[in-house]
N, C-alpha and C positions, 0 to 999 in steps of 0.2 A: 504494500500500500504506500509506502512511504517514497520509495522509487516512483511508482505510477502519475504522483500527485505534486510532488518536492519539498510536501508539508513539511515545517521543519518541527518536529516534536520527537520527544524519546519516548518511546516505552518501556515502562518502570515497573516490574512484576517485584512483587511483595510475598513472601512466604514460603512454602515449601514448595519446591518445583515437582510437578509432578506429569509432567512433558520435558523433551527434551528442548531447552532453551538454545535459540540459533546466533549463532556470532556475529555479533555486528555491532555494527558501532552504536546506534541510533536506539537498542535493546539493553538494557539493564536489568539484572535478575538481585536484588539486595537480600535475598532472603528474609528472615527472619528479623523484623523492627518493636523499638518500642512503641508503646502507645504517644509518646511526646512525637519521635519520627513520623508517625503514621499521621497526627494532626496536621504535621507539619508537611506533608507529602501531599495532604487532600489540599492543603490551605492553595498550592504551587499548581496543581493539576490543573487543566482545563474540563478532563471530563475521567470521569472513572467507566471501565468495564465489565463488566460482573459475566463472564463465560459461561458458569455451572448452571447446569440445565437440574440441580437438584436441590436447589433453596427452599427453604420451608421458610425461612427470615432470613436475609440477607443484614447484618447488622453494619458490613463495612457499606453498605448503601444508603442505609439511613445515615449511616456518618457522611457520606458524600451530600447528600441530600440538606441534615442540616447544616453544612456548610457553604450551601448553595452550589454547588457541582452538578451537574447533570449528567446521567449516567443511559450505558448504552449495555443492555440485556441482551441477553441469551432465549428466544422467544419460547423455546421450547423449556424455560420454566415458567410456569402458568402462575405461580404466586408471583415473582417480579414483572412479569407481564402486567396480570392484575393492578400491582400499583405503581406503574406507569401507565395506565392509561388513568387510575382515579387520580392518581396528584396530577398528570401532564408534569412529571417531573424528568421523562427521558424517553427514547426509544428502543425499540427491539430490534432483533434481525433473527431472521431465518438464513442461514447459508454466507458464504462469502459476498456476494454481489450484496445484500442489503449492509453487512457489517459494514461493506467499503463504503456505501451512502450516509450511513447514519456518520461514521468520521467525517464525511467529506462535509455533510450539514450543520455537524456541530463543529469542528474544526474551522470551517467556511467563512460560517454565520455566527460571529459571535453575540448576536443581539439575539437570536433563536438562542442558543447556550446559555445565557445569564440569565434567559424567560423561563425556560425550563429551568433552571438550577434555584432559580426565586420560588418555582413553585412547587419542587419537590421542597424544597424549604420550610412553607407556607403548611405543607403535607405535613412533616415530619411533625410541625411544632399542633396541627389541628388532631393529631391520630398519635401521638408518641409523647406529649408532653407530662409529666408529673400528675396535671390537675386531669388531662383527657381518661389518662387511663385509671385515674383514682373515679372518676365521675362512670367510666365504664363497671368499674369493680362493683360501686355502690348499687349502680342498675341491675348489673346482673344478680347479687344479694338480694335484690329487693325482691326481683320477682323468683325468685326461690325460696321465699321466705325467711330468709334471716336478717 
């Protein structure tokens, strides 16, 4: 992608490799970061990529999310799909040819990238905040009777 386009960005893989990583200059594999790193990695980002088609919760997404990042899924998991399309906080891809669009429109358009990355934002803090999910606990208590 990065040849095809001349985008000038790195790709930065975080964690345990579990492919093999290709050598190049423009690819960075850091392994294993702390949590101060990892703030600091999303803060620098323009967009994060979530590949695993096996999320049940994606947590480094909602950390993208409330950092205002806009993030680009793996369509074939159906929960991150899910909330991309309720926040409009990123897009999916099916296959190669959509991955390479979804880069090309968030890398592109940086004014599409900050609208998404505001509004999975806007998500995170409407579905994931302290008082949302405290307000959800109590609903769900209530009507089971305790």
């Amino acid at each position: 992608f990065l040849e095809e386009t001349g985008t000038d960005v790195d790709l930065v893989l975080a964690g345990k490799s579990v492919v093999q990583v290709p050598d190049h200059p423009r690819i960075r594999h850091v392994g294993f970061i702390t949590e101060e790193e990892k703030v600091a990695a999303l803060r620098q980002c323009r967009l994060l990529v979530m590949p695993s088609p096996y999320e049940s919760l994606s947590v480094i997404t909602l950390e993208a999310w409330k950092l205002g990042v806009p993030v680009l899924v793996n369509a074939r998991c159906k929960v991150l799909t899910g909330q991309c399309l309720r926040s409009n906080g990123g897009l999916f891809y099916r296959g190669y040819a959509e991955f390479a669009e979804g880069l090309r429109l968030l890398l592109g358009q940086p004014a599409l990238a900050e609208a998404l990355g505001r509004q999975g934002r806007d998500y995170v803090e409407r579905e994931y905040s302290w008082e949302a999910i405290d307000a959800k606990m109590d609903d769900l208590l209530s009507r089971t009777g305790y």
